[in-house]
Every structure is written in C-alpha cells, then in structure tokens.
MDTraj code that builds the backbone (N, CA, C; nanometers):
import mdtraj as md
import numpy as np

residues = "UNK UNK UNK UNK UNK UNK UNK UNK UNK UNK UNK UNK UNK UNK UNK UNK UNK UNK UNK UNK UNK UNK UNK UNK UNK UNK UNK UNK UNK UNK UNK UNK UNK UNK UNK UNK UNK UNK UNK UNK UNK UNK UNK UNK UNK UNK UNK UNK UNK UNK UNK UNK UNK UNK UNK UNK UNK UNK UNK UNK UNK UNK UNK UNK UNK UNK UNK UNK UNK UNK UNK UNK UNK UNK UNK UNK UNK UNK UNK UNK UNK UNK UNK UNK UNK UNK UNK UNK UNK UNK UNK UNK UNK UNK UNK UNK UNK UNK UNK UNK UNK UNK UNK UNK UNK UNK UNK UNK UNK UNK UNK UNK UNK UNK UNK UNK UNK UNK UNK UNK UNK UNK UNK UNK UNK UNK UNK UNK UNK UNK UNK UNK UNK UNK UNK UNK UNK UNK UNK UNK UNK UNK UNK UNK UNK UNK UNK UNK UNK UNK UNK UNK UNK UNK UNK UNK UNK UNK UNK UNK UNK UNK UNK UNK UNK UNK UNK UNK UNK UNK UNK UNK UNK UNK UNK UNK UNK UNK UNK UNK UNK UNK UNK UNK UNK UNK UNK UNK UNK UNK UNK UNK UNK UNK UNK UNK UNK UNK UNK UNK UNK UNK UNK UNK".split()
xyz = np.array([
    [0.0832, -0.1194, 0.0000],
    [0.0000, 0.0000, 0.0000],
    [0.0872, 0.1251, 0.0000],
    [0.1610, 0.0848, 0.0568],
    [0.2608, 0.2267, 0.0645],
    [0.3615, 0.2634, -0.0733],
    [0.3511, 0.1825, -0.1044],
    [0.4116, 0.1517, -0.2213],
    [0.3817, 0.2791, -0.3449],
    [0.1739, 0.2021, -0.3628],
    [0.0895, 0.2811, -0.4277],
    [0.0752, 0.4441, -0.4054],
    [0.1392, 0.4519, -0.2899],
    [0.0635, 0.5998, -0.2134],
    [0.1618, 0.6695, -0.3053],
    [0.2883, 0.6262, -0.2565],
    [0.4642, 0.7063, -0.3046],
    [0.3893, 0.7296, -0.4507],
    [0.3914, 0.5965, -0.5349],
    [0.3761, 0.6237, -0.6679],
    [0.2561, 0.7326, -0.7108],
    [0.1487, 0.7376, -0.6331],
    [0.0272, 0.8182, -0.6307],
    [0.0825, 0.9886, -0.6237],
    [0.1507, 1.0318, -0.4899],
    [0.1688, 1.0985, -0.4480],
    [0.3091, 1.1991, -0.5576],
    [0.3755, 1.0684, -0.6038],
    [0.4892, 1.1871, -0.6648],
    [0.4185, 1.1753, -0.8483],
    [0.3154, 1.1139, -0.8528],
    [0.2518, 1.1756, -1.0047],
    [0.1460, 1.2673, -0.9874],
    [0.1120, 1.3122, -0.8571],
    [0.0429, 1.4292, -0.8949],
    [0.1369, 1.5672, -0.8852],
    [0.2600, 1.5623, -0.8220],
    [0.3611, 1.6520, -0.7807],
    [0.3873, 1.6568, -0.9550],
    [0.4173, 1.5623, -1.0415],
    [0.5147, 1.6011, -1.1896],
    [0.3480, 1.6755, -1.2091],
    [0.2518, 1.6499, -1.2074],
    [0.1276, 1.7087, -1.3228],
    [0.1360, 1.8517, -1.2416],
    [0.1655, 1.8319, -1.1059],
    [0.1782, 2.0180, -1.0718],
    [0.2537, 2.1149, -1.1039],
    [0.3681, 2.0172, -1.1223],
    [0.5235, 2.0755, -1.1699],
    [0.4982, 2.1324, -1.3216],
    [0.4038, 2.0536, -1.4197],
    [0.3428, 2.0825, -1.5422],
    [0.3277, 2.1697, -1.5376],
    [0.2156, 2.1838, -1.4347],
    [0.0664, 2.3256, -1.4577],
    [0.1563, 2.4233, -1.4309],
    [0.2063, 2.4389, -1.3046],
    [0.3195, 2.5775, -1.3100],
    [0.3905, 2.5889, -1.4272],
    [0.4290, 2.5301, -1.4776],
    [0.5483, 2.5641, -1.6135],
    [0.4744, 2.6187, -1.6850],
    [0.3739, 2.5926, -1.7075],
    [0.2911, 2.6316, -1.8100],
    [0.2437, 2.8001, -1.8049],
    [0.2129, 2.7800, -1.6489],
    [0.1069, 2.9088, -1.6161],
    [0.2954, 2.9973, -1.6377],
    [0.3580, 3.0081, -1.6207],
    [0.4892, 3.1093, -1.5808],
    [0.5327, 3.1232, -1.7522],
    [0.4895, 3.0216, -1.8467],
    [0.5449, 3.0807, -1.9533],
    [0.4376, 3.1737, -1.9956],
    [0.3294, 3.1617, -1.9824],
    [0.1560, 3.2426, -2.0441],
    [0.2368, 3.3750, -1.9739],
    [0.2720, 3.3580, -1.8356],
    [0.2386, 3.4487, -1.8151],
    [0.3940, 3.5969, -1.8557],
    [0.4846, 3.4850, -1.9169],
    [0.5753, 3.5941, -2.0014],
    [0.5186, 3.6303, -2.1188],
    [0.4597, 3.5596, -2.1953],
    [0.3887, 3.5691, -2.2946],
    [0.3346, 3.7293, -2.3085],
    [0.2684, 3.7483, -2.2017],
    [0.1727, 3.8502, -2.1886],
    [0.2823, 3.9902, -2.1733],
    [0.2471, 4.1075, -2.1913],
    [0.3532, 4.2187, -2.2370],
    [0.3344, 4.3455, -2.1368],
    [0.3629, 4.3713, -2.0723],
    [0.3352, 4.4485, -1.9188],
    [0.2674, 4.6075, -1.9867],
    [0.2073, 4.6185, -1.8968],
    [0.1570, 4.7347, -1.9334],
    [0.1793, 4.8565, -1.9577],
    [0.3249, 4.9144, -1.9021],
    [0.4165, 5.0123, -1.8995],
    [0.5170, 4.9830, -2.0295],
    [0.5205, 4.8517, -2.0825],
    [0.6390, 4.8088, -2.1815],
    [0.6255, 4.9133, -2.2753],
    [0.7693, 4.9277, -2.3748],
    [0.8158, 5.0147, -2.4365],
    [0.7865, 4.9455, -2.6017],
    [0.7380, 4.9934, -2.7149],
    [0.7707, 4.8633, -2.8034],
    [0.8961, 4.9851, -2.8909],
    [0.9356, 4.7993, -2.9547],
    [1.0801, 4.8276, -3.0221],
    [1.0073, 4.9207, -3.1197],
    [1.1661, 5.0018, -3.1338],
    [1.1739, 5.1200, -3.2780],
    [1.2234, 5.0528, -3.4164],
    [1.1436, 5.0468, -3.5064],
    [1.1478, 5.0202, -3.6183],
    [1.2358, 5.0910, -3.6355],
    [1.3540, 4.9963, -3.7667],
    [1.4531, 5.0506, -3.8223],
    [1.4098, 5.1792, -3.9391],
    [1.4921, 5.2769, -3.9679],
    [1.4842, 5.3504, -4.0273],
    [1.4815, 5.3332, -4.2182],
    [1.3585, 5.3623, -4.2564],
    [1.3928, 5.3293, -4.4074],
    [1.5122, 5.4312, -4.4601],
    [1.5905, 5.3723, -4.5538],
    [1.6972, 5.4087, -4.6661],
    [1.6656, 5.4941, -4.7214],
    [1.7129, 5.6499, -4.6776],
    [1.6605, 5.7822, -4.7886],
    [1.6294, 5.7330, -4.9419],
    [1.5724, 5.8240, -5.0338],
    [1.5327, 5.7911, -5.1309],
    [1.5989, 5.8927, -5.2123],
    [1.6998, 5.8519, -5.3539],
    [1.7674, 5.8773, -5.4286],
    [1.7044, 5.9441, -5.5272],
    [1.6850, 6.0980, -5.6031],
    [1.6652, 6.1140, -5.7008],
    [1.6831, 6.0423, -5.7906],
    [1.6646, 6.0221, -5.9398],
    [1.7083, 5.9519, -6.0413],
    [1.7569, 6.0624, -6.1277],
    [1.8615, 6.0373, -6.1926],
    [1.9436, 6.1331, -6.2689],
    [1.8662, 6.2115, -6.3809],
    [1.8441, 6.3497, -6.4007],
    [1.7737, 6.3814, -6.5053],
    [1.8399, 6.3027, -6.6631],
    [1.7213, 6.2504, -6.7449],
    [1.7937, 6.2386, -6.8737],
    [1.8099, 6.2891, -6.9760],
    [1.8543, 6.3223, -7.0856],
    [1.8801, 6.3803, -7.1788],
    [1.7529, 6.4270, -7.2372],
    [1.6573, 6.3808, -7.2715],
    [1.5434, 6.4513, -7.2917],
    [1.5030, 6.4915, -7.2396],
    [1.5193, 6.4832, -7.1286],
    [1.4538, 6.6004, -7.0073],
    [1.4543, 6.7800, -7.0104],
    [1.3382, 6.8165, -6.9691],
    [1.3095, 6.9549, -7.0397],
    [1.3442, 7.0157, -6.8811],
    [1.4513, 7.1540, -6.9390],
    [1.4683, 7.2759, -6.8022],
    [1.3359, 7.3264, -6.7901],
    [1.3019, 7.3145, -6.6555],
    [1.2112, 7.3650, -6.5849],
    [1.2335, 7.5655, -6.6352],
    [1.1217, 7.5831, -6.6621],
    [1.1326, 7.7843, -6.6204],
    [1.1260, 7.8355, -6.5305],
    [1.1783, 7.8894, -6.4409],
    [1.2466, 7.9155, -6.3177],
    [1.0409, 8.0237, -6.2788],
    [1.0426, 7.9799, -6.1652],
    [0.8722, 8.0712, -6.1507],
    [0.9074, 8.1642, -6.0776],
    [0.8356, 8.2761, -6.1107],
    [0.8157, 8.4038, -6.0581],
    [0.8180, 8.4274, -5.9300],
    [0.8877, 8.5476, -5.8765],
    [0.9091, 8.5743, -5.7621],
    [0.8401, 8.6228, -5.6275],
    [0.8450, 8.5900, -5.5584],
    [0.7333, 8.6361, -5.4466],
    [0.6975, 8.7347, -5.4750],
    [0.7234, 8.8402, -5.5615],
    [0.6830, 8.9621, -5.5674],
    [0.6173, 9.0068, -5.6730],
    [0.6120, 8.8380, -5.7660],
    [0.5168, 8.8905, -5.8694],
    [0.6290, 8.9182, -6.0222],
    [0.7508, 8.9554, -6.0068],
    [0.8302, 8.9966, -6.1251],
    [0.8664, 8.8536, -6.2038],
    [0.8890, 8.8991, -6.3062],
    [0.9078, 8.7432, -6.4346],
    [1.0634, 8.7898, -6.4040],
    [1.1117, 8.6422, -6.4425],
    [1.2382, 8.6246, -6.4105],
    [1.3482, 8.6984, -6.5470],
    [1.4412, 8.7672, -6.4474],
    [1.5311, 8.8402, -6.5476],
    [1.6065, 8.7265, -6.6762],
    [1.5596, 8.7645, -6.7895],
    [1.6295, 8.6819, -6.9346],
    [1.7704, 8.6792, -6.9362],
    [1.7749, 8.5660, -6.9737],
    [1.9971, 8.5638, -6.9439],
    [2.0331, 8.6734, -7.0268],
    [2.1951, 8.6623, -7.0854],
    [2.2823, 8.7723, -7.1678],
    [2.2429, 8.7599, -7.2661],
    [2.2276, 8.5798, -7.3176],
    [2.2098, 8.6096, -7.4497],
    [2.0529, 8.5517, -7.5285],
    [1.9389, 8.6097, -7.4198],
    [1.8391, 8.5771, -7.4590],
    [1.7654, 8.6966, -7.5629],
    [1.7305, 8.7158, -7.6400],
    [1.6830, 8.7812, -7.7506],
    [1.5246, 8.8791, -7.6591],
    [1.5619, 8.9883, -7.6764],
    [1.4158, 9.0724, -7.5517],
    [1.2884, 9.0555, -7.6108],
    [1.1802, 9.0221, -7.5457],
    [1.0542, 8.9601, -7.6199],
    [1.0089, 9.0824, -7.7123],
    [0.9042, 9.0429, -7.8034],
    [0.8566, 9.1108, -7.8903],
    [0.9849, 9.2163, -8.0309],
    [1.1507, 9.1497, -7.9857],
    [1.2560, 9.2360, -8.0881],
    [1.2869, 9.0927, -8.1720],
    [1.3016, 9.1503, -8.2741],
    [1.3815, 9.0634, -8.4067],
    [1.5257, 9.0813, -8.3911],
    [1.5855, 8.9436, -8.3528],
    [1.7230, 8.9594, -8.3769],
    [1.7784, 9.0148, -8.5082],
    [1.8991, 9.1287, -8.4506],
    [1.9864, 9.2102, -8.5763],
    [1.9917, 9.1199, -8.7102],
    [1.9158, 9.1855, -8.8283],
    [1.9799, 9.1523, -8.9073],
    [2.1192, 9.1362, -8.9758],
    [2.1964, 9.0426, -9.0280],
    [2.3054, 9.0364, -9.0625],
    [2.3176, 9.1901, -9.1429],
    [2.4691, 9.1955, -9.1948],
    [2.5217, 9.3002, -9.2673],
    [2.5448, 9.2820, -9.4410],
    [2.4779, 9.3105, -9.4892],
    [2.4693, 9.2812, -9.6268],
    [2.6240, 9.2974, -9.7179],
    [2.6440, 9.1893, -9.7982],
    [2.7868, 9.1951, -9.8279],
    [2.8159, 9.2935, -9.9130],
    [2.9463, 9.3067, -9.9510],
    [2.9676, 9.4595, -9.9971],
    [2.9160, 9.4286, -10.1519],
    [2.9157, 9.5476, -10.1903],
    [2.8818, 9.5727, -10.3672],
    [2.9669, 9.5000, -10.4160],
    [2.9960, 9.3870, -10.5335],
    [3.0857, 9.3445, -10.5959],
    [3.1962, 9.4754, -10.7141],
    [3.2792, 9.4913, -10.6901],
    [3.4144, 9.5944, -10.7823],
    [3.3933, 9.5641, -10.9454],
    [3.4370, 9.6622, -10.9981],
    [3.4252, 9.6088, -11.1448],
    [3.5951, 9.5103, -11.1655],
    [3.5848, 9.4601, -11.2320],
    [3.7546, 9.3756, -11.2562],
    [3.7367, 9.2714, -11.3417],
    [3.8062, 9.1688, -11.3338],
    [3.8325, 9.0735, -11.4221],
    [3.6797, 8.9501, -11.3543],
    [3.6711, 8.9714, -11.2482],
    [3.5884, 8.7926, -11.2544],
    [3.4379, 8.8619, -11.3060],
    [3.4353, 9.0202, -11.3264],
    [3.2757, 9.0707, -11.3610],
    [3.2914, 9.0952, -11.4817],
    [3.3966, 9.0561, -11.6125],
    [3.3619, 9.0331, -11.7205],
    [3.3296, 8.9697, -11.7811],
    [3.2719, 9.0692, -11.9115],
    [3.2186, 8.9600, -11.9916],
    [3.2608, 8.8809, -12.0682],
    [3.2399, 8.7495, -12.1656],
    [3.3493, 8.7023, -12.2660],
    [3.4321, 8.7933, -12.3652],
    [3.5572, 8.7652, -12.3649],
    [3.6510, 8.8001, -12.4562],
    [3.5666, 8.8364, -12.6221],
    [3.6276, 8.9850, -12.6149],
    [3.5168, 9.0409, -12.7478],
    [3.5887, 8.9530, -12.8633],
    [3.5465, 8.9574, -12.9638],
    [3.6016, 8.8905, -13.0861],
    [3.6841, 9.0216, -13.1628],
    [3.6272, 9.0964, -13.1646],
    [3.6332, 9.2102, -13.2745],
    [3.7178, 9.3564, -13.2290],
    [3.7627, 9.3162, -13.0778],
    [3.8183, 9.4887, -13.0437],
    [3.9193, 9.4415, -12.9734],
    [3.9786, 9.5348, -13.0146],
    [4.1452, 9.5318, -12.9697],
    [4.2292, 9.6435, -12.8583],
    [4.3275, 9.6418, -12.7972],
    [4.3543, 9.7545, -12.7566],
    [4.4894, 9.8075, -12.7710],
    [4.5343, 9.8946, -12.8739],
    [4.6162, 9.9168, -12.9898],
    [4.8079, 9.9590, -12.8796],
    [4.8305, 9.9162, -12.8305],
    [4.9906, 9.9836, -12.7869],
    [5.0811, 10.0196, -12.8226],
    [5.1311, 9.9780, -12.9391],
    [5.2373, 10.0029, -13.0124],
    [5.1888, 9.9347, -13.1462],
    [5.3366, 9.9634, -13.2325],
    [5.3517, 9.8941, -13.3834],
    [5.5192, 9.8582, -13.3670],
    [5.4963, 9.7894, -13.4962],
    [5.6595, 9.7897, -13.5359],
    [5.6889, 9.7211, -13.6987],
    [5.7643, 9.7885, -13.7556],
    [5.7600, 9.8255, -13.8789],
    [5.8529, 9.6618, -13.9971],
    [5.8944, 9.5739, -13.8470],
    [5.9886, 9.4595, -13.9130],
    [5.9613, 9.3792, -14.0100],
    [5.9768, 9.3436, -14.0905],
    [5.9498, 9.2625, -14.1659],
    [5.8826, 9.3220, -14.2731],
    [5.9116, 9.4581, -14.2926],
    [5.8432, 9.5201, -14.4264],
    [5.7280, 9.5351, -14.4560],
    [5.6464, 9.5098, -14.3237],
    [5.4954, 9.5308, -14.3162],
    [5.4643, 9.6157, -14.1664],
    [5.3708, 9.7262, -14.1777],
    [5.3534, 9.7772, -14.0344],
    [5.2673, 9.6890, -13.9623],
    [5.3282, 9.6405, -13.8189],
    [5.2633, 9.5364, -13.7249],
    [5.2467, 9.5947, -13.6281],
    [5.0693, 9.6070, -13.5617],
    [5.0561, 9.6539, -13.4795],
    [5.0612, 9.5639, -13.3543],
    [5.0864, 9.6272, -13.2366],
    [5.1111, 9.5601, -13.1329],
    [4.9883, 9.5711, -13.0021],
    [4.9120, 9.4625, -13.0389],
    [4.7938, 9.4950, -12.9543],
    [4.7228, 9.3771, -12.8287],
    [4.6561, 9.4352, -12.8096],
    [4.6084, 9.3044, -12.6938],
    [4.4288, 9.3219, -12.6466],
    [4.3821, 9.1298, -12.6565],
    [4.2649, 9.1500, -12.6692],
    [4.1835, 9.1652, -12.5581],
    [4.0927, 9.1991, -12.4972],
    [4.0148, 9.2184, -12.3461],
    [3.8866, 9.1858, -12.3535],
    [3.8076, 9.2708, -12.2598],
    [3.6224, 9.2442, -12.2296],
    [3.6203, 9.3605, -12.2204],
    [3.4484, 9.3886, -12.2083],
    [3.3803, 9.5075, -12.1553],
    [3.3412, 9.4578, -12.0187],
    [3.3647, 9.5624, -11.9262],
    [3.4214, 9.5348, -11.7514],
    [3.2785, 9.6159, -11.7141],
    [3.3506, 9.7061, -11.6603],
    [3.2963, 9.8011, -11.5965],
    [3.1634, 9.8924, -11.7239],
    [3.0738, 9.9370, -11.6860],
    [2.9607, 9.9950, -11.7588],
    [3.0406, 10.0787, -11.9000],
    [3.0467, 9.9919, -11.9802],
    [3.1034, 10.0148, -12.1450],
    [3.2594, 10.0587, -12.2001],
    [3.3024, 10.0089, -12.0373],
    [3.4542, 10.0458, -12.0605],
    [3.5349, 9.8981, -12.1108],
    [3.5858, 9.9244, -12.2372],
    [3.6824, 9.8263, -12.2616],
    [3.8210, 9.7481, -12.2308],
    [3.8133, 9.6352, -12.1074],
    [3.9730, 9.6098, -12.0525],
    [4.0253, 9.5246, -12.1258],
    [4.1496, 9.5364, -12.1373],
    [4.2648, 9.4817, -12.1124],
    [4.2921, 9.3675, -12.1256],
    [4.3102, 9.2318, -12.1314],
    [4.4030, 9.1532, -12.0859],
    [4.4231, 9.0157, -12.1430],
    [4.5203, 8.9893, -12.0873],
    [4.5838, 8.8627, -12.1807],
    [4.7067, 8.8799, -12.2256],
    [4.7683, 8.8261, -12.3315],
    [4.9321, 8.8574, -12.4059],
    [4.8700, 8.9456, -12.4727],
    [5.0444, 9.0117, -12.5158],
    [5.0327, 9.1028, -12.6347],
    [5.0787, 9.0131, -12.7425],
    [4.9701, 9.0781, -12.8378],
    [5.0185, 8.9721, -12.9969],
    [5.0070, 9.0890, -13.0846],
    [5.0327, 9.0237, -13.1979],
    [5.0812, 9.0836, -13.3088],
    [4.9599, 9.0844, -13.4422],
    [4.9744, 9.1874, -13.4946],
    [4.8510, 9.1897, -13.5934],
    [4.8838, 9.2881, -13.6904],
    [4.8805, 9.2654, -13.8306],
    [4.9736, 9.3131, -13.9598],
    [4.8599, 9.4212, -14.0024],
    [4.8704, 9.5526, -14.0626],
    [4.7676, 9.6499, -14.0983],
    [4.7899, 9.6543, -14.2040],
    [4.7074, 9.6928, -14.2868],
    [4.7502, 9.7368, -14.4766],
    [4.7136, 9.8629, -14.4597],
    [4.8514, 9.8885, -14.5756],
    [4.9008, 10.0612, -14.5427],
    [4.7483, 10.1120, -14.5941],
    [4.6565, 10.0507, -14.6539],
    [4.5835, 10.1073, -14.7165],
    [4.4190, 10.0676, -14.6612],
    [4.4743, 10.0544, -14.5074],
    [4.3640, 10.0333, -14.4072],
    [4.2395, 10.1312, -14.3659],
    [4.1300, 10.0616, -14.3451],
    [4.0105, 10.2856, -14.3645],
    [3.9970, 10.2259, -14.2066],
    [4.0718, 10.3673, -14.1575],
    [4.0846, 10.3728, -14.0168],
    [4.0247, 10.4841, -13.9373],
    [3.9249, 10.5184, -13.8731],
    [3.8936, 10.6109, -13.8165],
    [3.9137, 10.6508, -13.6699],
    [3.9219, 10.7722, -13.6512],
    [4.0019, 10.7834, -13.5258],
    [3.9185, 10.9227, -13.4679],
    [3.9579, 10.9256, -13.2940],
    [3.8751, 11.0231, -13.2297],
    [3.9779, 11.0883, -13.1285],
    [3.9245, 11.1351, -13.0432],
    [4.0011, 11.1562, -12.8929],
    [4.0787, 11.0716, -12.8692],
    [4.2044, 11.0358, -12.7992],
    [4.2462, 11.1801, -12.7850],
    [4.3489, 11.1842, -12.9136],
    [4.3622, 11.0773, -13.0077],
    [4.4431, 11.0576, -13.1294],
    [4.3962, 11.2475, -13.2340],
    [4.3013, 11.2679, -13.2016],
    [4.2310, 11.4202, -13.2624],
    [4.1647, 11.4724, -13.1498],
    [4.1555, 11.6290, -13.1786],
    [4.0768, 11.6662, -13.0751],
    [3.9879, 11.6856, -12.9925],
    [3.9190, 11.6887, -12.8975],
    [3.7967, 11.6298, -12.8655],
    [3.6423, 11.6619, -12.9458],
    [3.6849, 11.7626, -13.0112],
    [3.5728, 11.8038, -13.0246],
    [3.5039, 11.7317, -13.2212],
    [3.6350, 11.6452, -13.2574],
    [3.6232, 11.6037, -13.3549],
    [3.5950, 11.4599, -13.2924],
    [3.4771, 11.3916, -13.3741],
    [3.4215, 11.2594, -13.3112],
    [3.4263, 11.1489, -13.4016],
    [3.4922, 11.1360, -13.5164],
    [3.5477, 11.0606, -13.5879],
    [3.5272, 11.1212, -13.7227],
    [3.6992, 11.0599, -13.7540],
    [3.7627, 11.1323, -13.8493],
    [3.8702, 11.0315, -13.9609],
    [3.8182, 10.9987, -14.0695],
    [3.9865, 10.8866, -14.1188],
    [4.0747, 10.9700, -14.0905],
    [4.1741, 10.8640, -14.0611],
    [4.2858, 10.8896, -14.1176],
    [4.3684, 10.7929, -14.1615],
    [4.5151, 10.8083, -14.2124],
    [4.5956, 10.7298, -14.2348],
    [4.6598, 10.5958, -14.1965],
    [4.7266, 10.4831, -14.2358],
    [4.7720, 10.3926, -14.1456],
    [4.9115, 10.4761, -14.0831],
    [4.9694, 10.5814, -14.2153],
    [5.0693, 10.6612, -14.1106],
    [5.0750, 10.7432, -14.0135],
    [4.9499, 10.8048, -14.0224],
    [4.9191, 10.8718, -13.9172],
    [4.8702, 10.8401, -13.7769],
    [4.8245, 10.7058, -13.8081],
    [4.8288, 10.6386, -13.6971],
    [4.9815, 10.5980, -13.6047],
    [5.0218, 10.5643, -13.7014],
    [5.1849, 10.4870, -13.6374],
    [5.2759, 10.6162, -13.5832],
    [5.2091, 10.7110, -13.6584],
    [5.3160, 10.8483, -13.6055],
    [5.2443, 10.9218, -13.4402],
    [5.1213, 10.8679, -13.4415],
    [5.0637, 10.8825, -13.2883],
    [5.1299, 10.7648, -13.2021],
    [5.1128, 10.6580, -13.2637],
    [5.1733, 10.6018, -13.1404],
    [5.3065, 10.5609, -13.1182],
    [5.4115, 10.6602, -13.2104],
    [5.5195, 10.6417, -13.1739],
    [5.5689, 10.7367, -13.0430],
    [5.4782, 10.8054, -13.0773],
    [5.4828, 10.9198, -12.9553],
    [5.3953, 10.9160, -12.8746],
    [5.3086, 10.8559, -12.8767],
    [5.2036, 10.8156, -12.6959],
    [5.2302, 10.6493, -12.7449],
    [5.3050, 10.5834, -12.6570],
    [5.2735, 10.4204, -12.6548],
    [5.2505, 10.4325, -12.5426],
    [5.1865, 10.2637, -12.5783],
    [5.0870, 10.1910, -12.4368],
    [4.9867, 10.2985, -12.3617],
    [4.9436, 10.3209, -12.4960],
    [4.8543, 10.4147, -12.3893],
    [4.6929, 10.3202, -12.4621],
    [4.6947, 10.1713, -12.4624],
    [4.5524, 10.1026, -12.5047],
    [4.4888, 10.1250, -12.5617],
    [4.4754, 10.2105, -12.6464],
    [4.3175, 10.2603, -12.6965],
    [4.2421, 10.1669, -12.8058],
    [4.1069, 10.1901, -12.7216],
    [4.0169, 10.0294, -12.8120],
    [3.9686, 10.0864, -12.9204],
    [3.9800, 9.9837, -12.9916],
    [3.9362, 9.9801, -13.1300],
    [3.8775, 9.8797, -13.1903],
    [3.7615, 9.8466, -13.3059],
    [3.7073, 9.7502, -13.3301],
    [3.7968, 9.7495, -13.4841],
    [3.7798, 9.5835, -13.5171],
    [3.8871, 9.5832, -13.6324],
    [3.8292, 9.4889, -13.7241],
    [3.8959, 9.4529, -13.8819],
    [3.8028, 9.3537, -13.9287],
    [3.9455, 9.3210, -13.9994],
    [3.9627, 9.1485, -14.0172],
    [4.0738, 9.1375, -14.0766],
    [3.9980, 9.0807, -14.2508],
    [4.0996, 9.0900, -14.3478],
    [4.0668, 9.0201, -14.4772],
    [4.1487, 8.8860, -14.5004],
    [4.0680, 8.8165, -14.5820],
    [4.1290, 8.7087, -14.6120],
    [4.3020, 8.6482, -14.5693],
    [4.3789, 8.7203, -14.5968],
    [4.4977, 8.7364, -14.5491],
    [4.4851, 8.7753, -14.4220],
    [4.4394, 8.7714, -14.3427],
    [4.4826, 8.8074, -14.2025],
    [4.5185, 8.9006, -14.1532],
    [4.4860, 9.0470, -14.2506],
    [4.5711, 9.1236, -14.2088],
    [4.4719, 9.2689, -14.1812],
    [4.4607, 9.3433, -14.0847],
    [4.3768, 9.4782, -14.0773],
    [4.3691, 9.5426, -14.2029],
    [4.1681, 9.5485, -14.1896],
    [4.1811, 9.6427, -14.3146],
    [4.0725, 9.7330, -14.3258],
    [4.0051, 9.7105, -14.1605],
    [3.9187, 9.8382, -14.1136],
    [3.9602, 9.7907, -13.9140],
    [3.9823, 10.0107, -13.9340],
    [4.0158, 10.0016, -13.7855],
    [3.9397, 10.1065, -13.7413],
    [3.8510, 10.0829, -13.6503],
    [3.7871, 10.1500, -13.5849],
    [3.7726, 10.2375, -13.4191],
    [3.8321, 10.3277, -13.4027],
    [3.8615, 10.3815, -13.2585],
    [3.7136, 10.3501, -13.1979],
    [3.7202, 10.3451, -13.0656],
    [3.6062, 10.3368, -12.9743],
    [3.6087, 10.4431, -12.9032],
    [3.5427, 10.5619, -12.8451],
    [3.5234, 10.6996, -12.7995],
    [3.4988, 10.6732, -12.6504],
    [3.6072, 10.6626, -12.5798],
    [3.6065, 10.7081, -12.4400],
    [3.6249, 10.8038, -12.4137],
    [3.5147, 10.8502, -12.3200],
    [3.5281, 11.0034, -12.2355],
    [3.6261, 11.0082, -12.1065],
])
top = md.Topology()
chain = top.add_chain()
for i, resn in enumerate(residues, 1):
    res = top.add_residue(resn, chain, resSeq=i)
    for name in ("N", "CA", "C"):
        top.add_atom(name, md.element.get_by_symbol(name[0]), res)
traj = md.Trajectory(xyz[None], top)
C-alpha cells in the first residue's frame, strides 16, 4: 500500500510541476503594461534619379513679388527681331565681272615696222565696268595694210572732232609718240589676215 501511495503521491507533484510551467510561460507571454515597443529601423533615404537627356529645363517661376524672371545675356528681348546680318559689300568692277573676250576689239599699244609690213602691237580684253573696254591677256601681233580705212577720235584728234579717217601713217606716227597708252578699237581682218578696217572706240 505504501508503495501505491509514493507512486500516487509523486505523479500528482510532476502534473503540478506541469501546470506551473505552463502558467509562468503564459504568463511571459503577456507584455506588461508600462512596456516600451521596439523602434522600427529607419527606411533608406530615397535617391533622385538622374535627369535624362530629354529632359526639359524647368522655367524658373516668378518671384514672391510677382516679377518674371530676369532673361539671361544672351536671350533675344521679347517682342525684338534679332539684328539683321550686314549685307555683303557691292561686288568691284575687274576681271571675274567680265564679260566674254570680245572677238572684234582690240587695244592698240604700239607697232613695229619689221618685216616690211607695219605690225601693230595689240592686246585682246572684255567690256568690264559699264562700257569700258579692258585689257588683258598677251600682247600679240597683228599686220595692218598701209591702205587700211581707219577712223580715229580723242584723244588721237581733238575732242571736239568725233570721228575722223585717217591714215595707217598717221596712226603709227601717234603712237610712236604716246605708246601703251591702249586705246580700243574695233577691227576687221581680210582674207589674209591682215587689218583692213580700224575703228577707234570713244572714251570720255
């Protein structure tokens, strides 16, 4: 009997030993009334994202006071037309504003008498400038017949004479005494190649 009691007696002691364990964990369980609760960690600031290339500048907004914002240096002032450019200069009269090489006019500089024929010494040009006859290229050579119908003006005669024949000698005797002084002339050669109408041109 005693036996039973012991065994009786120390299994209700473990089922008490239970119930306390039990009741002491419930009762951590439970969270006191003064308790503090934990502080949540702090979220990770938040990063702009880089503006991108298509991205449009904001227009800066008006000032507490109402004024529109001053236009940079090189903003154009509302309601003005940016400066017109400067118009390029007048083109010069000269060589790239002529016209093609005349066929027919010459500009007379000298002669020379070699070869037993009078050879004038001339050179062919354009009309340049408003009806003035230039200049340029080599000087060549071009044979006259003494018996050439040559008419002549200023300053070969005097001004007030406006064409006049004269001679092929009277020509050669002017320009033995004014050379290179150009003077245009329209010309016609004959079969032979050689001047046999010479015509002065009347520059003022």
């Amino acid at each position: 009997m005693r036996a039973v009691r012991r065994q009786a007696a120390m299994a209700a002691l473990a089922v008490c030993g239970v119930l306390a364990l039990t009741a002491c964990q419930t009762g951590d369980d439970l969270a006191a009334p003064d308790a503090k609760p934990t502080a949540a960690a702090p979220a990770p600031p938040t990063v702009p994202a880089p503006p991108t290339a298509s991205a449009t500048v904001a227009v800066p907004a008006p000032s507490k006071t109402g004024a529109a914002p001053k236009p940079s240096a090189t903003a154009t002032p509302a309601g003005k037309n940016p400066p017109a450019p400067a118009p390029p200069p007048a083109p010069t009269c000269g060589a790239d504003h002529r016209m093609p090489v005349s066929p027919d006019t010459i500009a007379v500089h000298r002669y020379t008498p070699e070869g037993g024929m009078t050879t004038l010494i001339v050179q062919h040009g354009t009309y340049g400038c408003p009806g003035r006859f230039e200049p340029s290229g080599a000087w060549t050579y071009i044979p006259i017949s003494e018996k050439a119908k040559i008419t002549a003006t200023a300053p070969i005669l005097p001004p007030e004479v406006m064409g006049k024949p004269i001679s092929t000698s009277e020509l050669t005797g002017w320009l033995e005494t004014h050379p290179d002084k150009g003077l245009p002339f329209r010309y016609h050669l004959n079969a032979a190649g050689v001047i046999d109408t010479l015509d002065e041109i009347y520059v003022k």
